[in-house]
mmCIF file of the N, C-alpha and C atoms, coordinates in Angstrom:
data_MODEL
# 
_entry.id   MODEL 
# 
loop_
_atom_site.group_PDB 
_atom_site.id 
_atom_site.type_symbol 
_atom_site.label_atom_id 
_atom_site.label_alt_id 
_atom_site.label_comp_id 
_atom_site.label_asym_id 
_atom_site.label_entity_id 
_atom_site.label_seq_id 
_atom_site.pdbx_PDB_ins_code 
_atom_site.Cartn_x 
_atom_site.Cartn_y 
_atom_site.Cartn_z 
_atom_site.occupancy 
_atom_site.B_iso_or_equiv 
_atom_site.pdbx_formal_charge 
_atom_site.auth_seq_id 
_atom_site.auth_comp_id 
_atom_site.auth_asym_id 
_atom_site.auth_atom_id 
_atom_site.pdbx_PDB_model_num 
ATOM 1   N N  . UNK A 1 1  ? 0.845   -1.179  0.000   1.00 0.00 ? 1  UNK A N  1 
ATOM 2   C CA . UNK A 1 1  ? 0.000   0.000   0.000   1.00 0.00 ? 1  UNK A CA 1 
ATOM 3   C C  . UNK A 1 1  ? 0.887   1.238   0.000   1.00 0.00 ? 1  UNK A C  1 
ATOM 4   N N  . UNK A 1 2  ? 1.618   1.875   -1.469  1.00 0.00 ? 2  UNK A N  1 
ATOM 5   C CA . UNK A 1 2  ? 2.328   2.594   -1.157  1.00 0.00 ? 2  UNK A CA 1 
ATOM 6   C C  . UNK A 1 2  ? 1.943   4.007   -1.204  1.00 0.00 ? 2  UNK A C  1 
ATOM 7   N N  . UNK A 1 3  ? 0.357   4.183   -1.726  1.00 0.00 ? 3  UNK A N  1 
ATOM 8   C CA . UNK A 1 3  ? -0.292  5.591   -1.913  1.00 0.00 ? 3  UNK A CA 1 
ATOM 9   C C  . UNK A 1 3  ? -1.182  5.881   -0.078  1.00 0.00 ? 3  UNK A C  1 
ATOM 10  N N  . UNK A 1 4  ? -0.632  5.057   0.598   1.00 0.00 ? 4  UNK A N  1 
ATOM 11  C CA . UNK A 1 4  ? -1.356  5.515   1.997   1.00 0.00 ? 4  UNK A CA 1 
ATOM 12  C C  . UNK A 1 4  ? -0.084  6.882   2.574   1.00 0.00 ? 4  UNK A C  1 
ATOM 13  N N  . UNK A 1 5  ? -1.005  7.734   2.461   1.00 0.00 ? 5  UNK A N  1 
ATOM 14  C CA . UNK A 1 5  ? 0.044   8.817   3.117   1.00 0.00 ? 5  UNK A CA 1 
ATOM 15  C C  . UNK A 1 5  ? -0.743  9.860   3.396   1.00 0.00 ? 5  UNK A C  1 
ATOM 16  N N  . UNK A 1 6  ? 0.044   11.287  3.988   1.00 0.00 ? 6  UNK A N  1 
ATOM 17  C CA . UNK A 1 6  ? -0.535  12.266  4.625   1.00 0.00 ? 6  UNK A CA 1 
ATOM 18  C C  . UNK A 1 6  ? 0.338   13.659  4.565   1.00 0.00 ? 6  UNK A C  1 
ATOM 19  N N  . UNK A 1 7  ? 0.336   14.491  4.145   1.00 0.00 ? 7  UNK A N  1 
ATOM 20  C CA . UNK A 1 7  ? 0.908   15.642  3.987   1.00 0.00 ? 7  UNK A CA 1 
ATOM 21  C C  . UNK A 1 7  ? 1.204   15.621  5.817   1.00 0.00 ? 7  UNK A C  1 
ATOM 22  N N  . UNK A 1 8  ? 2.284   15.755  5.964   1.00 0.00 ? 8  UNK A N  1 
ATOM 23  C CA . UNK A 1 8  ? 2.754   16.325  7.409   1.00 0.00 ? 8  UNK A CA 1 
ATOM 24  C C  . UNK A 1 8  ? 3.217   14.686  8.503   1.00 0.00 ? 8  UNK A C  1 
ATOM 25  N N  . UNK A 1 9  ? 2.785   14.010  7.868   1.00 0.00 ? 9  UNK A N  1 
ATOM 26  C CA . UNK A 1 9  ? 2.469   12.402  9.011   1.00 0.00 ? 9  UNK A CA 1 
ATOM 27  C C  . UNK A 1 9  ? 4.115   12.413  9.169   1.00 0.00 ? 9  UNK A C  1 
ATOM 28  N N  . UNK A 1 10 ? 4.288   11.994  10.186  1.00 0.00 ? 10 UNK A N  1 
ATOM 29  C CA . UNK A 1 10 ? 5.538   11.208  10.707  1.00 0.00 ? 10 UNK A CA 1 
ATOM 30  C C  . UNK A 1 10 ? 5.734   10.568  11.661  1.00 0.00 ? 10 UNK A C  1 
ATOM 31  N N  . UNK A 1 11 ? 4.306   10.038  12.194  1.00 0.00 ? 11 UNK A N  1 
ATOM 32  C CA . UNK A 1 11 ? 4.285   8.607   12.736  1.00 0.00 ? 11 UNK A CA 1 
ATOM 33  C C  . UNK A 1 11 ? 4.353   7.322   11.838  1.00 0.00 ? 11 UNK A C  1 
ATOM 34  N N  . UNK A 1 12 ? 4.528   6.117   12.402  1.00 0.00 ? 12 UNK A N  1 
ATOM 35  C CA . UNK A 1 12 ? 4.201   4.945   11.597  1.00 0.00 ? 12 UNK A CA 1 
ATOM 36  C C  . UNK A 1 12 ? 2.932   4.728   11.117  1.00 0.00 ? 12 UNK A C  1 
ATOM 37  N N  . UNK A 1 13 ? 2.445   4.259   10.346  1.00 0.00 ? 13 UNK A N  1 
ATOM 38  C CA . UNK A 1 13 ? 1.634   4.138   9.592   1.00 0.00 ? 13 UNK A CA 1 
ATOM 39  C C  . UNK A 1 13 ? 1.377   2.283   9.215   1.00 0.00 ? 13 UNK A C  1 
ATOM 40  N N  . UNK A 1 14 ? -0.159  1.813   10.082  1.00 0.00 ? 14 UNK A N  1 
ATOM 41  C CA . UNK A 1 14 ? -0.069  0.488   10.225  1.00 0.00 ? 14 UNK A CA 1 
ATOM 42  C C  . UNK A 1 14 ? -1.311  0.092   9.068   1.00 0.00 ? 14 UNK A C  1 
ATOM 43  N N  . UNK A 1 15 ? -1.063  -0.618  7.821   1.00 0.00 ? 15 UNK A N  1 
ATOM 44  C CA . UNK A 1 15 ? -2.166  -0.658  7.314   1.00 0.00 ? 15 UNK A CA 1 
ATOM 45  C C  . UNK A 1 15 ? -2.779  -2.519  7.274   1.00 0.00 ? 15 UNK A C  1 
ATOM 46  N N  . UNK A 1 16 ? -4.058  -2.897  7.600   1.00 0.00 ? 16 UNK A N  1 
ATOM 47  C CA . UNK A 1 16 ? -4.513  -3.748  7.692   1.00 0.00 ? 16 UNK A CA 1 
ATOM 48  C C  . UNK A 1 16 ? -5.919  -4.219  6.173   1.00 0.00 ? 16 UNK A C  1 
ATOM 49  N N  . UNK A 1 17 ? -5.419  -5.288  5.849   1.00 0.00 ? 17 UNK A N  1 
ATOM 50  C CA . UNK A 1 17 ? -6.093  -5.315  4.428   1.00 0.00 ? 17 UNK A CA 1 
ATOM 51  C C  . UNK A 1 17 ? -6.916  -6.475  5.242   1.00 0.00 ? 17 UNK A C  1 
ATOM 52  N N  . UNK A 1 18 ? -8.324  -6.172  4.837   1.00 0.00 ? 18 UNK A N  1 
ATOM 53  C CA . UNK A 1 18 ? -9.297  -7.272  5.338   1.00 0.00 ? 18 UNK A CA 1 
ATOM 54  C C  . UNK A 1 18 ? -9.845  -7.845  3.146   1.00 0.00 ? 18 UNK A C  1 
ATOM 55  N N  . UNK A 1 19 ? -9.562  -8.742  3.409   1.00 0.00 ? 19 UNK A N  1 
ATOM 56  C CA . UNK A 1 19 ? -10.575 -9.387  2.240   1.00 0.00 ? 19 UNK A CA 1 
ATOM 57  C C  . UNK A 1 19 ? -10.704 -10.909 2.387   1.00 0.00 ? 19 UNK A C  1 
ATOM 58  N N  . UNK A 1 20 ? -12.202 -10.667 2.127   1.00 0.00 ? 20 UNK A N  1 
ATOM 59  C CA . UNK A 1 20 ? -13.001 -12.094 2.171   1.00 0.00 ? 20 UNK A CA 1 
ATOM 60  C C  . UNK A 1 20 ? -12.759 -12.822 0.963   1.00 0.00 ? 20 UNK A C  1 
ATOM 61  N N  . UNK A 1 21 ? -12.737 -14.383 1.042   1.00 0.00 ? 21 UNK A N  1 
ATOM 62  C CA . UNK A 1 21 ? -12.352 -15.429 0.458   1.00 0.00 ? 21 UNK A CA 1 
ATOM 63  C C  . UNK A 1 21 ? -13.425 -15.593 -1.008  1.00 0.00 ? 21 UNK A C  1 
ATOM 64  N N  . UNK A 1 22 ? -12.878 -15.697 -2.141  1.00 0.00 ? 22 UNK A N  1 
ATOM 65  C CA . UNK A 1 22 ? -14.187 -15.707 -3.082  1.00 0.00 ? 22 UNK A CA 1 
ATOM 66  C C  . UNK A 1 22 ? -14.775 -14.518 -3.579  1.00 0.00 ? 22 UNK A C  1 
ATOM 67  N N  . UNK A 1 23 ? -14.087 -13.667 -3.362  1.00 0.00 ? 23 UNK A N  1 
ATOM 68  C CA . UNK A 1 23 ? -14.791 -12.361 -3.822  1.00 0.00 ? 23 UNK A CA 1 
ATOM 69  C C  . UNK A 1 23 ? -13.843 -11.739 -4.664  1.00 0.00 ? 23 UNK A C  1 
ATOM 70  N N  . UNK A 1 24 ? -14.669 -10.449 -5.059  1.00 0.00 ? 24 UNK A N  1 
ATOM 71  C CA . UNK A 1 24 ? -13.758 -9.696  -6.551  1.00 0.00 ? 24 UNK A CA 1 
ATOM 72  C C  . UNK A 1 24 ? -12.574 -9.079  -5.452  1.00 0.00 ? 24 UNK A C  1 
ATOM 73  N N  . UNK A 1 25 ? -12.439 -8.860  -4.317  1.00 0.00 ? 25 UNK A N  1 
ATOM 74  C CA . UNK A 1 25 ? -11.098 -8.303  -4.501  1.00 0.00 ? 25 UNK A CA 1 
ATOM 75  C C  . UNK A 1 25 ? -10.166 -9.433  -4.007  1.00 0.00 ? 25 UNK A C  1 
ATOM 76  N N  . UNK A 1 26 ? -10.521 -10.327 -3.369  1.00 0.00 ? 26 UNK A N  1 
ATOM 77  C CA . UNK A 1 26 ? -9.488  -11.711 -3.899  1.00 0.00 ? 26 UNK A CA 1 
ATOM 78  C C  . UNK A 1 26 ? -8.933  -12.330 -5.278  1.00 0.00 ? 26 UNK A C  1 
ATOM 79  N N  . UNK A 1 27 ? -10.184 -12.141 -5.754  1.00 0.00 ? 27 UNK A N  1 
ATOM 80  C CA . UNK A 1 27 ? -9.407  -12.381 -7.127  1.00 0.00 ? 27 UNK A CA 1 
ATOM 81  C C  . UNK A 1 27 ? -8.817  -11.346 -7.947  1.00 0.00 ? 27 UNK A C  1 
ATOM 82  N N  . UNK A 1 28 ? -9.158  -10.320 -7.142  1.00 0.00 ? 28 UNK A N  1 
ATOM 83  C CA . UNK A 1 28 ? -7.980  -9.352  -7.670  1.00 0.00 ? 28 UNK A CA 1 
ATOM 84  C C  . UNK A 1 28 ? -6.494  -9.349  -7.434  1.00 0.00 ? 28 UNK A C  1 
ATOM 85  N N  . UNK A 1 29 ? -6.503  -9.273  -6.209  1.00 0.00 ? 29 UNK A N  1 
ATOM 86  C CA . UNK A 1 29 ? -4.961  -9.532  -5.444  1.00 0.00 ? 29 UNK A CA 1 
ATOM 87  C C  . UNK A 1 29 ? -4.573  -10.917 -6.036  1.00 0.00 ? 29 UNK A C  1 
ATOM 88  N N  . UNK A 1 30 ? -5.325  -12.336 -6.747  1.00 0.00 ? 30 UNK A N  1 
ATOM 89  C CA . UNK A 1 30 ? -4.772  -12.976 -7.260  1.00 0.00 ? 30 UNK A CA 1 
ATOM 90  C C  . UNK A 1 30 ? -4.078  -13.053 -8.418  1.00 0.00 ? 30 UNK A C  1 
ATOM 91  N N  . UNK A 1 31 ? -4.757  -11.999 -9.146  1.00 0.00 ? 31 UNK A N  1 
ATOM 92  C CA . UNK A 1 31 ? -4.705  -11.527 -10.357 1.00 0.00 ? 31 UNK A CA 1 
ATOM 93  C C  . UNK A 1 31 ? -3.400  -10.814 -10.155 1.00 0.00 ? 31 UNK A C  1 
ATOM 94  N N  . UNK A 1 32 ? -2.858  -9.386  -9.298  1.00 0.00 ? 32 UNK A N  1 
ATOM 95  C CA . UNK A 1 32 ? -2.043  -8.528  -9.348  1.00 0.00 ? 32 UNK A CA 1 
ATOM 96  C C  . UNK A 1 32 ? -0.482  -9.515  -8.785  1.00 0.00 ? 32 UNK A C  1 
ATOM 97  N N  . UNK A 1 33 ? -0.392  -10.974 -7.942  1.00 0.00 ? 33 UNK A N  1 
ATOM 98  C CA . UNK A 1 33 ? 0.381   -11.449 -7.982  1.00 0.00 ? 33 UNK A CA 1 
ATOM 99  C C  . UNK A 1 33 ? 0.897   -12.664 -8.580  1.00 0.00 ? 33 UNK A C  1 
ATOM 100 N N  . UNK A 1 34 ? 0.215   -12.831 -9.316  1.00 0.00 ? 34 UNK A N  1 
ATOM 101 C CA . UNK A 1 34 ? -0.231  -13.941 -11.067 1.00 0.00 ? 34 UNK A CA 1 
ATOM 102 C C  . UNK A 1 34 ? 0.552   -13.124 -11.907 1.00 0.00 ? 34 UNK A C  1 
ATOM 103 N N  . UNK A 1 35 ? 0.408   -11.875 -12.100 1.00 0.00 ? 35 UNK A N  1 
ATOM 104 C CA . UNK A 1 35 ? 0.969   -10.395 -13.067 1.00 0.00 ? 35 UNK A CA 1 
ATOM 105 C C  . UNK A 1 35 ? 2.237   -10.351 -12.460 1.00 0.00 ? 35 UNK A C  1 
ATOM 106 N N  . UNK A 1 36 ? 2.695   -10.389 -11.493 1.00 0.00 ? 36 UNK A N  1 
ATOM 107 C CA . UNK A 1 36 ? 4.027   -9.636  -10.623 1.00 0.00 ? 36 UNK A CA 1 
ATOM 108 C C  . UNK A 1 36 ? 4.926   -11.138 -11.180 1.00 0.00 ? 36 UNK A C  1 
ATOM 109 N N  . UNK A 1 37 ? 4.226   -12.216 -10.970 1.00 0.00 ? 37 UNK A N  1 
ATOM 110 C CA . UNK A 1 37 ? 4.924   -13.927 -10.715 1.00 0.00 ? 37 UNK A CA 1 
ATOM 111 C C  . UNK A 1 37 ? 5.447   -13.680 -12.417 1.00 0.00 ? 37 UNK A C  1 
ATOM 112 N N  . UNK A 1 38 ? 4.736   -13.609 -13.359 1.00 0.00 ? 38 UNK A N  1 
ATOM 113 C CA . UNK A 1 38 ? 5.238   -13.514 -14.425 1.00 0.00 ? 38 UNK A CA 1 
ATOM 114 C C  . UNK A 1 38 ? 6.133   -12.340 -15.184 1.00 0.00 ? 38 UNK A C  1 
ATOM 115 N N  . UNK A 1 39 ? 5.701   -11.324 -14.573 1.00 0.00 ? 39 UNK A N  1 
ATOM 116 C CA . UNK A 1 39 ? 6.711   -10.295 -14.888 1.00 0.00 ? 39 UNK A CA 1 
ATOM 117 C C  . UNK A 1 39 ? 8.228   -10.456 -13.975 1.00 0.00 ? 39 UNK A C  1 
ATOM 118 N N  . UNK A 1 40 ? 8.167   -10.923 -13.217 1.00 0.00 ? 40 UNK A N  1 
ATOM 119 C CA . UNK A 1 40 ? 9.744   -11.414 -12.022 1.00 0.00 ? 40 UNK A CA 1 
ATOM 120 C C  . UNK A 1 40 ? 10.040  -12.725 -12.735 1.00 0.00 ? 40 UNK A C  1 
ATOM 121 N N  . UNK A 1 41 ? 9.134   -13.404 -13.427 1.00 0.00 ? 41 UNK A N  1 
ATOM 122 C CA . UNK A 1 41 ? 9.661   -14.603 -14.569 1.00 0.00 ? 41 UNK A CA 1 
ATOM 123 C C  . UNK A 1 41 ? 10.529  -14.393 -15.659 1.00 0.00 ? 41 UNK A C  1 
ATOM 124 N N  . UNK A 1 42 ? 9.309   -14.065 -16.328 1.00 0.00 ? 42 UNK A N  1 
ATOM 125 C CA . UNK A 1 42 ? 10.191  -12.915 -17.779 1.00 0.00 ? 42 UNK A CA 1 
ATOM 126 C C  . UNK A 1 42 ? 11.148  -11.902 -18.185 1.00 0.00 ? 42 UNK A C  1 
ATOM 127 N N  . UNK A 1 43 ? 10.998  -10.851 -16.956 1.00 0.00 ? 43 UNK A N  1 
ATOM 128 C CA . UNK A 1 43 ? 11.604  -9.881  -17.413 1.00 0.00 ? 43 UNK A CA 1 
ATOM 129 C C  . UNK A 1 43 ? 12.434  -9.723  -15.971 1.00 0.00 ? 43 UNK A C  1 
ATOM 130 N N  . UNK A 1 44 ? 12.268  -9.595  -14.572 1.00 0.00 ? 44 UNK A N  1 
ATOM 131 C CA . UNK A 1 44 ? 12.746  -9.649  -13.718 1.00 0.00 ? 44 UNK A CA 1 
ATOM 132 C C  . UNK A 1 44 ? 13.922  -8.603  -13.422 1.00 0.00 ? 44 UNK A C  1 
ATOM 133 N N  . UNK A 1 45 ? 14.601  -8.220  -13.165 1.00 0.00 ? 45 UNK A N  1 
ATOM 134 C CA . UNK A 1 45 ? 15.422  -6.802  -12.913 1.00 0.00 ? 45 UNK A CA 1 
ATOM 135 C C  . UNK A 1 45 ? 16.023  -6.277  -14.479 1.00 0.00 ? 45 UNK A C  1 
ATOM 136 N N  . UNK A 1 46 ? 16.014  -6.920  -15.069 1.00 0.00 ? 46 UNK A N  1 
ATOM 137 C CA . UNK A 1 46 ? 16.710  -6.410  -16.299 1.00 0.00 ? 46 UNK A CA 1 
ATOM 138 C C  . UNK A 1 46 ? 15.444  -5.277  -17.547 1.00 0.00 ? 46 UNK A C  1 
ATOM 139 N N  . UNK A 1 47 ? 15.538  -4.032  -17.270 1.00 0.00 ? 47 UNK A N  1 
ATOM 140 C CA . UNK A 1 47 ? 14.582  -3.313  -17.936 1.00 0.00 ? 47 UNK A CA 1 
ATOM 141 C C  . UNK A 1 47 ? 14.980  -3.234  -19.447 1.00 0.00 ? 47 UNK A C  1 
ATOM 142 N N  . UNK A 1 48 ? 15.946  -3.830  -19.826 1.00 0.00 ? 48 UNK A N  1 
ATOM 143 C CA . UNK A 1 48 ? 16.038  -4.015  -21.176 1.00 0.00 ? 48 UNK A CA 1 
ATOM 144 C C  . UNK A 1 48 ? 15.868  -5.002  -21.609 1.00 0.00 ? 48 UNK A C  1 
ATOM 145 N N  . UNK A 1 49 ? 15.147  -6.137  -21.275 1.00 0.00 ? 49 UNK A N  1 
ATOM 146 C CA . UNK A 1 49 ? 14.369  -7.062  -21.845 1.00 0.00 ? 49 UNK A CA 1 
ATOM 147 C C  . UNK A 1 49 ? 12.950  -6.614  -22.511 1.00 0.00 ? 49 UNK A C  1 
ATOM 148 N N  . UNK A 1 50 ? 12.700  -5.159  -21.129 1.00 0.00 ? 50 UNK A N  1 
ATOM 149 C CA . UNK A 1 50 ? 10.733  -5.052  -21.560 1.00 0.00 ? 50 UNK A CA 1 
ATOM 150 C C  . UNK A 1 50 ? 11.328  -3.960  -23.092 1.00 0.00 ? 50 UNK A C  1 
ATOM 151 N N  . UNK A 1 51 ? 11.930  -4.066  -23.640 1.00 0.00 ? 51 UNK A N  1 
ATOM 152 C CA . UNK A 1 51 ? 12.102  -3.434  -24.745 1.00 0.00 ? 51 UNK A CA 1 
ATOM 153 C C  . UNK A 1 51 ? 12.300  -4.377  -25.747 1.00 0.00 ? 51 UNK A C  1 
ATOM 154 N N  . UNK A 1 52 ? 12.647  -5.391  -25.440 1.00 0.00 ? 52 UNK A N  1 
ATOM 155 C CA . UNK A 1 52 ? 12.583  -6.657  -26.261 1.00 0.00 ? 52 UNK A CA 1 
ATOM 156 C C  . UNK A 1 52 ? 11.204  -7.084  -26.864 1.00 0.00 ? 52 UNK A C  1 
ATOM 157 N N  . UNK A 1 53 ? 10.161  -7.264  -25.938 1.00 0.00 ? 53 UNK A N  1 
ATOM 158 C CA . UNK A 1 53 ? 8.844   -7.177  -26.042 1.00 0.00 ? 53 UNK A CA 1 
ATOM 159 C C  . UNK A 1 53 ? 8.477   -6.567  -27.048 1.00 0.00 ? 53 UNK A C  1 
ATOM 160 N N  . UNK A 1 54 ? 7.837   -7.302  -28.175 1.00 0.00 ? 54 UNK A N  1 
ATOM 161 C CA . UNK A 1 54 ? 6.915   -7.045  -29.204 1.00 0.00 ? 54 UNK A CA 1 
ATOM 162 C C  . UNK A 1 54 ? 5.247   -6.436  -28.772 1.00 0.00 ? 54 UNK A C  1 
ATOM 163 N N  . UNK A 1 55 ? 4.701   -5.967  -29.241 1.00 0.00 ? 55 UNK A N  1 
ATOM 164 C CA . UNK A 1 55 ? 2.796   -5.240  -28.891 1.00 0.00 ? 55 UNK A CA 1 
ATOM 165 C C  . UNK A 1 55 ? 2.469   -7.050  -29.072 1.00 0.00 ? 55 UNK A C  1 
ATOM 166 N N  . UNK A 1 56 ? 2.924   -7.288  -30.060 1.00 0.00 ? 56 UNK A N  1 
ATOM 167 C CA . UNK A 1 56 ? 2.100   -9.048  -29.878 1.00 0.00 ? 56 UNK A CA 1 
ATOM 168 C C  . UNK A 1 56 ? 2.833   -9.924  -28.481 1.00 0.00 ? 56 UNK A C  1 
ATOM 169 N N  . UNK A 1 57 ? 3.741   -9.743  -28.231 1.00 0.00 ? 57 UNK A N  1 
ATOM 170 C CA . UNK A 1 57 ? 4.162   -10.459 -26.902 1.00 0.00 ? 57 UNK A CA 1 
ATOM 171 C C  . UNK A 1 57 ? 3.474   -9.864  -25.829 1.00 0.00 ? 57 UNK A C  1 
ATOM 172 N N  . UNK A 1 58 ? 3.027   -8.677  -25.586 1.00 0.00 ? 58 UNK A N  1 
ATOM 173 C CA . UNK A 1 58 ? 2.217   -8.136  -24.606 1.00 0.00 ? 58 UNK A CA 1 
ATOM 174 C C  . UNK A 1 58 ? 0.915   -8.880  -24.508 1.00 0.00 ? 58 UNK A C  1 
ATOM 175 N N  . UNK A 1 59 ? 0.199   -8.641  -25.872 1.00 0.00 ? 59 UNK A N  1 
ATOM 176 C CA . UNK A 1 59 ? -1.122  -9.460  -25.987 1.00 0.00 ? 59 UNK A CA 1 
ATOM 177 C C  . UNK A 1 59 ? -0.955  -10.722 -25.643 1.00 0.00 ? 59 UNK A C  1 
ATOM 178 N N  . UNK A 1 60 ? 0.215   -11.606 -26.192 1.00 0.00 ? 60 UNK A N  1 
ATOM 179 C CA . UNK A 1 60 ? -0.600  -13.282 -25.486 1.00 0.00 ? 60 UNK A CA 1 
ATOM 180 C C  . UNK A 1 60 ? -0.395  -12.902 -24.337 1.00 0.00 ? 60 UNK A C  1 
ATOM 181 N N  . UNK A 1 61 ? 0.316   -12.377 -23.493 1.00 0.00 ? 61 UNK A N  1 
ATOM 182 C CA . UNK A 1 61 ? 1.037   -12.663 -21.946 1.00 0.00 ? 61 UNK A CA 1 
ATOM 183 C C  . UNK A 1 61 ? -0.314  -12.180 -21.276 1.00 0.00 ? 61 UNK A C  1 
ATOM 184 N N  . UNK A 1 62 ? -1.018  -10.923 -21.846 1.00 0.00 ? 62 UNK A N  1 
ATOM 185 C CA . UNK A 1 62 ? -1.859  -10.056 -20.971 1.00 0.00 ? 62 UNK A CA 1 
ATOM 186 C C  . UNK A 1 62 ? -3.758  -10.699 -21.439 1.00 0.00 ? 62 UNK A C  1 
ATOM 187 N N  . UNK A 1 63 ? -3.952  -11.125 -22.270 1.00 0.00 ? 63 UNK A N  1 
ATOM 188 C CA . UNK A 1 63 ? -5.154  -11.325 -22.977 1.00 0.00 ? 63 UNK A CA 1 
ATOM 189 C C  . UNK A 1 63 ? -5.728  -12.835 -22.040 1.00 0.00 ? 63 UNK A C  1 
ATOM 190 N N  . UNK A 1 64 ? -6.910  -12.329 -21.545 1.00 0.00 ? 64 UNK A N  1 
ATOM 191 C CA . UNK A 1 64 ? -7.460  -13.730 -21.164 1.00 0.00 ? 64 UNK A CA 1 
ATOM 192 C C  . UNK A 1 64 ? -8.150  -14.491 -21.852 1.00 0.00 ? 64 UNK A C  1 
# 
């Protein structure tokens, strides 16, 4: 959660994610580390690979 913030804050900042099992934002967060698992697969620290990437290599990887 890196957009939790506050003009002036400089206490800690404790954030607690509640989500229920089976629902759209589970399968979201499954979705966003399904996306992360394959991008740390493929391309992984080296940013001159994602330049390697063709518009058609985007589409199969991203298209359900």
């Amino acid at each position: 959660m890196d957009r939790i913030h506050r003009l002036g804050q400089h206490r800690p900042i404790r954030i607690t994610r509640l989500i229920i099992e089976n629902s759209i934002e589970s399968r979201i967060v499954q979705l966003q580390e399904k996306k992360q698992a394959l991008v740390d697969s493929t391309v992984g620290k080296d940013s001159k690979a994602l330049d390697k990437l063709t518009v058609e290599d985007l589409r199969f990887l991203f298209v359900m």
